[in-house]
N, C-alpha and C positions, 0 to 999 in steps of 0.2 A: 341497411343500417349505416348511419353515418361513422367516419373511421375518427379516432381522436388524430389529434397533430398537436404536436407540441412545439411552438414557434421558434421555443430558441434551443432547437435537438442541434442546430451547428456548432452552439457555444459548450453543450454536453457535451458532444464529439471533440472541440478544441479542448477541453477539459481530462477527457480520456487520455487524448494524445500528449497532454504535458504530462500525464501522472502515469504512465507508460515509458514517457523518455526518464523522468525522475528515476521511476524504477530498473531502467536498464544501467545508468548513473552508479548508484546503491549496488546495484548487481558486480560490476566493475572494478569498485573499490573495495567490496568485498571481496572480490576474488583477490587483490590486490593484499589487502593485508592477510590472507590465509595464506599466500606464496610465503611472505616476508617472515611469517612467524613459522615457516617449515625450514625454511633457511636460516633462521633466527636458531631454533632447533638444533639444526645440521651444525651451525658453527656453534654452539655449543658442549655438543657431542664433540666435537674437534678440538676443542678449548681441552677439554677434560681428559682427552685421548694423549694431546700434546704436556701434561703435566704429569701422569702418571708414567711416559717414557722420558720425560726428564728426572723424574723420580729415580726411577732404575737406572740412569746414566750414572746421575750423582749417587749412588749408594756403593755402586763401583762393585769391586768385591773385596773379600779377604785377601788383603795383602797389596791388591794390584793400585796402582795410581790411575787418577780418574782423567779419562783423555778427553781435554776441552773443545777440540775443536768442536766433535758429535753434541757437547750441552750448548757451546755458543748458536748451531746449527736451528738444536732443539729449540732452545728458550727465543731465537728471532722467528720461527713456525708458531711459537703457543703466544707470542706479541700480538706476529701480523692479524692470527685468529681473532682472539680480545680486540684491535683493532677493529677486524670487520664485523663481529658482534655489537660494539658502539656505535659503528656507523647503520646497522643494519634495526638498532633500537629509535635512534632518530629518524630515521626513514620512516620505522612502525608507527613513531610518535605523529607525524605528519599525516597518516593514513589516516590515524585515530578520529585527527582532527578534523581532515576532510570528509569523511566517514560520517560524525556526527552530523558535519550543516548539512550533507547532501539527505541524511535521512529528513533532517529539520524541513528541506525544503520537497521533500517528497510527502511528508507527514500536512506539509499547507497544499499543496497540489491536491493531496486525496481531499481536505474537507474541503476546497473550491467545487470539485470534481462531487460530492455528495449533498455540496447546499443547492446546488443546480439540479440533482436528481432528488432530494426532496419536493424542491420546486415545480418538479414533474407530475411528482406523485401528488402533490398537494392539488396540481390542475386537474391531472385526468379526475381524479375523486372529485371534484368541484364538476368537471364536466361529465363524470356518470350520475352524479346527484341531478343536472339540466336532465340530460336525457332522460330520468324515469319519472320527472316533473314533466315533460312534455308529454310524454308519454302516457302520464296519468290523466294528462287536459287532452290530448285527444281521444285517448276512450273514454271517457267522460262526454266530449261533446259525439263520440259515434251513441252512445248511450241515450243521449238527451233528444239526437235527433230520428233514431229512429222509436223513440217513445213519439214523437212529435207524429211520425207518420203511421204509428198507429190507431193515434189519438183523434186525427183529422187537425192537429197543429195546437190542439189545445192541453195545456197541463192539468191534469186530475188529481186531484188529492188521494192516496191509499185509503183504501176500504178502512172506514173505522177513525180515520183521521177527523177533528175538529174543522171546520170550514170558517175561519178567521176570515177576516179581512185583509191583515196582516200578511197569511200567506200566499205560497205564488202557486 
Protein backbone atom coordinates (compact mmCIF):
# COMPACT_ATOMS: atom_id res chain seq x y z
CA UNK A 1 0.00 0.00 0.00
CA UNK A 2 1.33 3.23 -0.77
CA UNK A 3 2.97 5.37 2.21
CA UNK A 4 1.47 9.22 2.62
CA UNK A 5 4.48 11.88 2.45
CA UNK A 6 3.90 15.05 3.30
CA UNK A 7 5.98 17.53 1.25
CA UNK A 8 6.59 20.05 3.46
CA UNK A 9 7.40 17.73 6.93
CA UNK A 10 10.85 19.82 6.79
CA UNK A 11 9.10 23.11 7.35
CA UNK A 12 6.83 21.13 10.36
CA UNK A 13 10.18 20.05 11.58
CA UNK A 14 11.72 23.85 11.26
CA UNK A 15 8.50 24.69 12.98
CA UNK A 16 8.89 22.27 16.07
CA UNK A 17 12.34 23.39 16.43
CA UNK A 18 11.53 27.32 16.77
CA UNK A 19 8.61 26.39 19.18
CA UNK A 20 10.94 24.12 21.25
CA UNK A 21 13.75 26.96 21.42
CA UNK A 22 10.75 29.49 22.28
CA UNK A 23 9.89 27.25 24.90
CA UNK A 24 13.38 26.68 26.45
CA UNK A 25 13.48 30.88 26.24
CA UNK A 26 10.13 30.89 28.64
CA UNK A 27 11.52 28.03 30.65
CA UNK A 28 14.73 30.35 31.50
CA UNK A 29 13.06 33.56 32.38
CA UNK A 30 10.91 31.76 34.41
CA UNK A 31 13.32 30.13 36.24
CA UNK A 32 14.67 33.73 36.42
CA UNK A 33 11.94 35.44 37.93
CA UNK A 34 11.04 32.53 40.65
CA UNK A 35 15.05 33.13 41.91
CA UNK A 36 14.40 37.02 41.95
CA UNK A 37 11.19 36.82 43.91
CA UNK A 38 12.79 34.10 46.54
CA UNK A 39 15.41 36.65 46.99
CA UNK A 40 12.97 39.42 46.65
CA UNK A 41 11.33 37.25 49.77
CA UNK A 42 14.65 36.74 51.63
CA UNK A 43 15.35 40.61 51.55
CA UNK A 44 12.36 41.23 52.86
CA UNK A 45 12.41 39.00 55.73
CA UNK A 46 15.64 41.02 56.36
CA UNK A 47 13.99 44.26 56.02
CA UNK A 48 11.57 43.29 58.81
CA UNK A 49 14.25 41.35 61.01
CA UNK A 50 16.44 44.73 60.74
CA UNK A 51 13.46 47.00 62.04
CA UNK A 52 12.30 45.01 64.78
CA UNK A 53 16.16 44.84 66.36
CA UNK A 54 16.25 48.54 65.93
CA UNK A 55 13.10 48.62 67.69
CA UNK A 56 14.58 47.09 70.75
CA UNK A 57 17.71 49.14 70.40
CA UNK A 58 15.75 52.30 70.61
CA UNK A 59 13.48 51.34 73.35
CA UNK A 60 16.66 50.87 75.42
CA UNK A 61 15.60 50.18 78.89
CA UNK A 62 14.35 51.52 82.27
CA UNK A 63 16.74 54.10 83.07
CA UNK A 64 19.56 53.23 80.80
CA UNK A 65 20.61 55.87 77.77
CA UNK A 66 20.29 54.39 74.26
CA UNK A 67 23.88 53.80 72.74
CA UNK A 68 24.03 55.10 69.10
CA UNK A 69 26.49 53.72 67.74
CA UNK A 70 24.56 49.85 67.67
CA UNK A 71 21.07 52.08 66.09
CA UNK A 72 23.35 54.16 63.55
CA UNK A 73 24.93 50.36 62.66
CA UNK A 74 21.30 48.92 62.72
CA UNK A 75 19.33 51.54 60.71
CA UNK A 76 22.39 51.58 57.71
CA UNK A 77 21.84 47.21 57.62
CA UNK A 78 17.76 47.89 57.39
CA UNK A 79 18.74 50.96 54.35
CA UNK A 80 21.27 48.85 52.64
CA UNK A 81 18.39 46.00 52.78
CA UNK A 82 15.24 48.38 51.50
CA UNK A 83 18.04 49.36 49.13
CA UNK A 84 18.42 45.89 47.74
CA UNK A 85 14.63 45.17 47.73
CA UNK A 86 14.19 48.18 45.17
CA UNK A 87 16.88 47.22 43.17
CA UNK A 88 15.80 43.53 43.22
CA UNK A 89 11.86 44.83 42.36
CA UNK A 90 13.11 46.56 39.13
CA UNK A 91 15.05 43.78 38.19
CA UNK A 92 11.65 41.55 38.88
CA UNK A 93 9.97 44.33 36.76
CA UNK A 94 12.18 43.66 33.73
CA UNK A 95 11.72 39.80 34.02
CA UNK A 96 8.02 40.60 33.84
CA UNK A 97 8.45 42.20 30.87
CA UNK A 98 10.54 40.00 29.14
CA UNK A 99 8.58 37.18 30.40
CA UNK A 100 5.53 38.43 28.68
CA UNK A 101 7.05 39.02 24.77
CA UNK A 102 8.89 35.82 25.00
CA UNK A 103 5.61 33.98 26.09
CA UNK A 104 3.89 36.42 23.06
CA UNK A 105 6.46 35.06 20.90
CA UNK A 106 6.24 31.42 21.83
CA UNK A 107 2.38 31.69 21.80
CA UNK A 108 3.02 32.70 17.53
CA UNK A 109 5.75 29.93 17.20
CA UNK A 110 3.03 27.35 18.54
CA UNK A 111 0.10 28.48 15.87
CA UNK A 112 2.84 28.64 13.00
CA UNK A 113 4.00 25.13 14.34
CA UNK A 114 -0.22 24.04 14.21
CA UNK A 115 -1.32 25.89 10.94
CA UNK A 116 1.31 23.61 9.14
CA UNK A 117 0.05 20.48 11.16
CA UNK A 118 -3.51 21.26 10.23
CA UNK A 119 -2.03 21.48 6.88
CA UNK A 120 -1.04 17.86 7.29
CA UNK A 121 -3.99 16.67 8.57
CA UNK A 122 -6.12 18.31 6.10
CA UNK A 123 -3.63 16.50 3.15
CA UNK A 124 -3.40 13.08 4.53
CA UNK A 125 -7.36 13.09 4.92
CA UNK A 126 -7.57 14.42 1.15
CA UNK A 127 -5.11 11.63 0.38
CA UNK A 128 -6.97 8.75 2.28
CA UNK A 129 -10.21 10.14 0.66
CA UNK A 130 -7.76 9.35 -3.10
CA UNK A 131 -6.84 6.12 -2.06
CA UNK A 132 -10.27 4.53 -1.22
CA UNK A 133 -11.63 6.41 -4.53
CA UNK A 134 -8.98 4.35 -6.24
CA UNK A 135 -9.45 1.80 -4.58
CA UNK A 136 -13.16 1.55 -5.22
CA UNK A 137 -12.35 2.08 -9.24
CA UNK A 138 -10.16 -0.75 -9.05
CA UNK A 139 -12.38 -3.28 -7.57
CA UNK A 140 -15.03 -2.06 -9.66
CA UNK A 141 -13.08 -2.55 -12.72
CA UNK A 142 -11.54 -6.24 -11.17
CA UNK A 143 -15.61 -6.79 -10.85
CA UNK A 144 -16.61 -5.58 -14.44
CA UNK A 145 -13.81 -7.52 -15.80
CA UNK A 146 -14.17 -10.61 -14.47
CA UNK A 147 -18.05 -10.53 -15.22
CA UNK A 148 -16.72 -9.69 -18.75
CA UNK A 149 -14.88 -13.29 -18.61
CA UNK A 150 -17.64 -14.99 -17.60
CA UNK A 151 -19.87 -13.61 -19.89
CA UNK A 152 -17.78 -14.46 -23.02
CA UNK A 153 -17.06 -10.27 -23.13
CA UNK A 154 -20.65 -9.48 -23.19
CA UNK A 155 -22.70 -7.40 -20.52
CA UNK A 156 -26.12 -9.19 -19.52
CA UNK A 157 -28.81 -7.44 -17.92
CA UNK A 158 -29.94 -9.11 -14.22
CA UNK A 159 -32.56 -11.63 -14.44
CA UNK A 160 -35.90 -9.64 -14.40
CA UNK A 161 -34.44 -6.45 -15.66
CA UNK A 162 -36.17 -4.42 -18.53
CA UNK A 163 -34.13 -4.65 -21.91
CA UNK A 164 -34.01 -0.85 -22.96
CA UNK A 165 -32.32 0.36 -25.59
CA UNK A 166 -30.99 2.81 -23.40
CA UNK A 167 -29.19 0.42 -21.26
CA UNK A 168 -25.70 -1.12 -21.47
Amino acid sequence: MPRFVFKLEPLLEQRRAQEREKQIVVAKIERERQELIRFLSAAQMEIGSHKRDLSSLLAGGEGRAVRMTPVRLQAGASLHAEARARHLTIKLAGVYKRLHAAQSELASAMAARRAVELLKERRHSEWLHEQARREAAETDDLVVSRHGRRHGGVIQAPPGARADSDSV
